[in-house]
N, C-alpha and C positions, 0 to 999 in steps of 0.2 A: 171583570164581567160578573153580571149577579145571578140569584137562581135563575131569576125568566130566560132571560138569554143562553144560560146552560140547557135548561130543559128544551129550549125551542132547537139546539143543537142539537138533541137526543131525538126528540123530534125526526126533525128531515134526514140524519142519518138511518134511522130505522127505516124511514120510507121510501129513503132512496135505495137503498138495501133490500126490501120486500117489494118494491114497484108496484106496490097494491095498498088501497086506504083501509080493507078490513083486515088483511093480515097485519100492517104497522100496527093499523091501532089496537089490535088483538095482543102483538106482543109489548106494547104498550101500557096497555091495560087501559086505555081512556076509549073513548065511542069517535067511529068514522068524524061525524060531524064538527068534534072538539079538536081533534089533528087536523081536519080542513081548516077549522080558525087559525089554529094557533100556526102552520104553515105558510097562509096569506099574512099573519101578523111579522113572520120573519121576511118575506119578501119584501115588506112595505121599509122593511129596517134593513134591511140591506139595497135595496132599490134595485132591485133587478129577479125577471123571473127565473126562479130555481125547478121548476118541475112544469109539464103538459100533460093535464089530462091524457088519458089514452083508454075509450070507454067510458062504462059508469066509474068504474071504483081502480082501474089502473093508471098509471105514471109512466111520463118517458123523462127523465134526467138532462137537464138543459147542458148547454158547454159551461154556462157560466155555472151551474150550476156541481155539476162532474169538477169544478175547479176550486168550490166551494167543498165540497164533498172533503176532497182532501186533508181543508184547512178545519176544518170540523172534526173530524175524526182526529189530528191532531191537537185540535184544543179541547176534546174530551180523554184523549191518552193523558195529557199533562196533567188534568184534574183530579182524574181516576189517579193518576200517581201521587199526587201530589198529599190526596187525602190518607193512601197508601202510607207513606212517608209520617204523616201527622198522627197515623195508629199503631204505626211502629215507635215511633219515638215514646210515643204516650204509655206501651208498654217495654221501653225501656231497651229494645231491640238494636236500635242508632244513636247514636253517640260516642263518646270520648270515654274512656277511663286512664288514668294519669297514676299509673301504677309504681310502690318503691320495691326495692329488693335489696338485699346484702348480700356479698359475695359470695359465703358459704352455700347460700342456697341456689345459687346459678353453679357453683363450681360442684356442688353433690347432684345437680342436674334434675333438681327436683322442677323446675317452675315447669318445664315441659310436661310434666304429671297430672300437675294442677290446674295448666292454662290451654294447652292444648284443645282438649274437648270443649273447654270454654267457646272458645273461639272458632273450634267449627261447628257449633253450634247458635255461635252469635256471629256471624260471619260480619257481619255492617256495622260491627261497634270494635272503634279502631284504638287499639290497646297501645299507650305508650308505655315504655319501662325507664325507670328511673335509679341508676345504682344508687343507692343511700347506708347511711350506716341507721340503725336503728334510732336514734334519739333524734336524728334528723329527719325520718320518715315521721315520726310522732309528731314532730310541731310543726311541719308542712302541711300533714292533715287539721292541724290545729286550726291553723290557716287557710283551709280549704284550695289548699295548691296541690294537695295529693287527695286521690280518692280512696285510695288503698295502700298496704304494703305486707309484704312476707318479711318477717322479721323476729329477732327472739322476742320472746314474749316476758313482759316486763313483771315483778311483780305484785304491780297495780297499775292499773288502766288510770289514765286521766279522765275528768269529765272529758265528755263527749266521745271519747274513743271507744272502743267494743274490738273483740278479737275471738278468734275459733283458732284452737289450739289441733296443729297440723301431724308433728312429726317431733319423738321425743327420741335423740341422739345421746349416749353416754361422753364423758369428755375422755383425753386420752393425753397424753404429756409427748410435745412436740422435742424433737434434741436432736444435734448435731451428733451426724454416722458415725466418726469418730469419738465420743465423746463417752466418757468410761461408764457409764449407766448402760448406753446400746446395747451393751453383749448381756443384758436383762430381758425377758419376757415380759414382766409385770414391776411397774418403778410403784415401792411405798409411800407415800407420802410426805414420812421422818425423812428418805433420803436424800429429799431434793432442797430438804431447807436453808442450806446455805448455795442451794444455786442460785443467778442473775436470770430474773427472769423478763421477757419482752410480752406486753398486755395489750388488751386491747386499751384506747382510749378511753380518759375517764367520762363519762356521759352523765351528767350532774341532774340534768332538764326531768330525767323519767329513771327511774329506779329498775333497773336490770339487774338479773343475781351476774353477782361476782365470780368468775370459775375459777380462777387463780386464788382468790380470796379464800372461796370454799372450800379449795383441796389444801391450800395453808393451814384453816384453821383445822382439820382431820388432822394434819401434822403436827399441830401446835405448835406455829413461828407465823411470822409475819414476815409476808414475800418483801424482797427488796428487787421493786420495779426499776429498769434502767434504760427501757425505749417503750415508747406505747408509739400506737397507730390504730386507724381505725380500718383499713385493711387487712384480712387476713393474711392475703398472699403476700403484703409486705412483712409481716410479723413473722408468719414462714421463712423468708429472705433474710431475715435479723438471725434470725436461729440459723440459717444456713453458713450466716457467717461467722459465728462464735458469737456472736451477743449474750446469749442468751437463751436459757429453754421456753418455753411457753407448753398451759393449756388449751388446749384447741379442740373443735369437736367433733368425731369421731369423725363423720360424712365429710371432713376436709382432708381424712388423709389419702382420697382419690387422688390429691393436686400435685403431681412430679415438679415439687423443688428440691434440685440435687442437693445432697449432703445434709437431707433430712429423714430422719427414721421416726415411729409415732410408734410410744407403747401403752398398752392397759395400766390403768391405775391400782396397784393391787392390795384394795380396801374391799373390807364388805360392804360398805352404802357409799357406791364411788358417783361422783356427779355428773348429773345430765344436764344437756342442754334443751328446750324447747322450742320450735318454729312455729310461728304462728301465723296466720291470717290479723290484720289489724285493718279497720276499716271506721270512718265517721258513723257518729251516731246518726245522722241522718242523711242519707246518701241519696244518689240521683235515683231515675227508675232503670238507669243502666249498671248505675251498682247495687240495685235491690238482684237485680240478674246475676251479678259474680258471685255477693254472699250466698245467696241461694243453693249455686254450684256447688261452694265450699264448704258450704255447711254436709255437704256429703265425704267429704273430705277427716272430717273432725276427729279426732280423738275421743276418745272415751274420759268423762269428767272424771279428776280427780275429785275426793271427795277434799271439805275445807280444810285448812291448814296441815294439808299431805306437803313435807316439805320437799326442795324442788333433790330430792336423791332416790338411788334407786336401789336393788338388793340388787348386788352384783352375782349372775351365774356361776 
């Protein structure tokens, strides 16, 4: 249906609504005599009389017309909505976002921090999540099959990728309860060098710091990896069984896997981990909405080549 037929609906709805031709066309805004034409021009196109005179300038509402009424009124709801719909979208209000995440940061409970307010505040833009490990969220959005993801932050972005650094956790040495370190407070880094350690997976695609690597070289030895995974909670699992210790980071040692204990690293510049926000260089108008969000979220910039450690309290 085109303008004229829209407007000639605006039309007769207003008039049959006011039952007078100078009130309609007042709230109209057009002159009695241009709402007479354009009245008789919808009659002529739908072939049947919609209103009676009643006086000079009032109406009485025909059956046929009262039946029309209805279907009018509903075919300017759906317009009215429809364009509704077409200014939300356009700012970015409805839509999809195709979100990744890594376990540590559903398991330290952060995305409810981050996503929550998003979200009732964008109520009509329906967020999917996607578990991922980090090197897999990066070339998903490579690919434009991910719009976003919360994940460590690498240290260098690919073309097209961009990120807003979230939430800087220290790392901490995961070990089995038994296991003769445990009855320690703070494990050195010399001590653990000839332990079996379980890593994450090697992720080749995008350059992540290494936290097993880092706290190695503080030691000065080279870890001898003997399970990777790119799950936490299974790396957790591996340690619970005697595999092996692992670095892990801090915000994972909320996660009750029996027969694991988590201790501070006791260095003066002991290593942290990074969470980040990572998102396309050029995103929808619904992800121009999330970074927006997150960008309130952000960390404070390090300044350039601050390497990724911290002064331990």
């Amino acid at each position: 249906m085109g303008d004229v037929e829209t407007r000639l609906f605006r039309y007769f709805v207003a008039l049959a609504e006011e039952q007078h031709f100078g009130r309609a066309a007042g709230r109209l805004d057009i002159s009695p005599p241009t709402l007479t034409h354009q009245i008789k021009k919808l009659e002529r196109e739908v072939a049947a009389t919609l209103l009676v005179r009643k006086g000079n300038s009032g109406v009485v509402v025909t059956d046929a017309g009262r039946r029309f009424l209805d279907r009018a009124r509903e075919v300017l709801r759906q317009i009215d909505e429809a364009a509704l719909v077409a200014r939300q979208a356009e700012r970015g209000e409805l839509g999809r976002l195709d979100i990744g995440f890594m376990t540590a940061v559903a398991c330290a409970g952060l995305l409810p921090t981050w996503i929550a307010e998003f979200q009732e505040d964008n109520p009509t833009i329906d967020i999917v999540l996607h578990k991922l490990i980090p090197s897999d969220q990066i070339a998903r959005m490579m690919r434009k099959e991910l719009d976003a993801g919360f994940t460590r932050a690498p240290n260098k972005y690919p073309a097209g990728i961009r990120g807003i650094e979230l939430h800087r956790q220290p790392m901490v040495v995961a070990l089995p309860a038994d296991h003769a370190l445990a009855a320690k407070k703070k494990i050195a880094p010399a001590e653990i060098k000839h332990e079996s350690f379980v890593n994450i997976s090697a992720e080749l695609n995008v350059g992540f710091w290494g936290h097993t690597e880092t706290v190695a070289e503080l030691g000065d030895f080279t870890p001898r990896v003997v399970k990777r995974d790119d799950d936490f909670i299974t790396i957790l699992t591996y340690v619970a069984l005697g595999y092996g210790i692992a670095i892990v980071p801090k915000l994972i040692t909320g996660v009750n896997v029996p027969n694991v204990v988590f201790r501070d690293i006791a260095v003066v510049r002991a290593p942290f981990t990074t969470m980040a926000f990572v998102y396309r260089q050029n995103p929808s108008a619904a992800g121009n909405l999330l970074i927006k969000h997150m960008r309130r979220h952000a960390l404070p910039e390090q300044p350039a080549g601050t390497p990724r450690i911290r002064i331990a309290s």
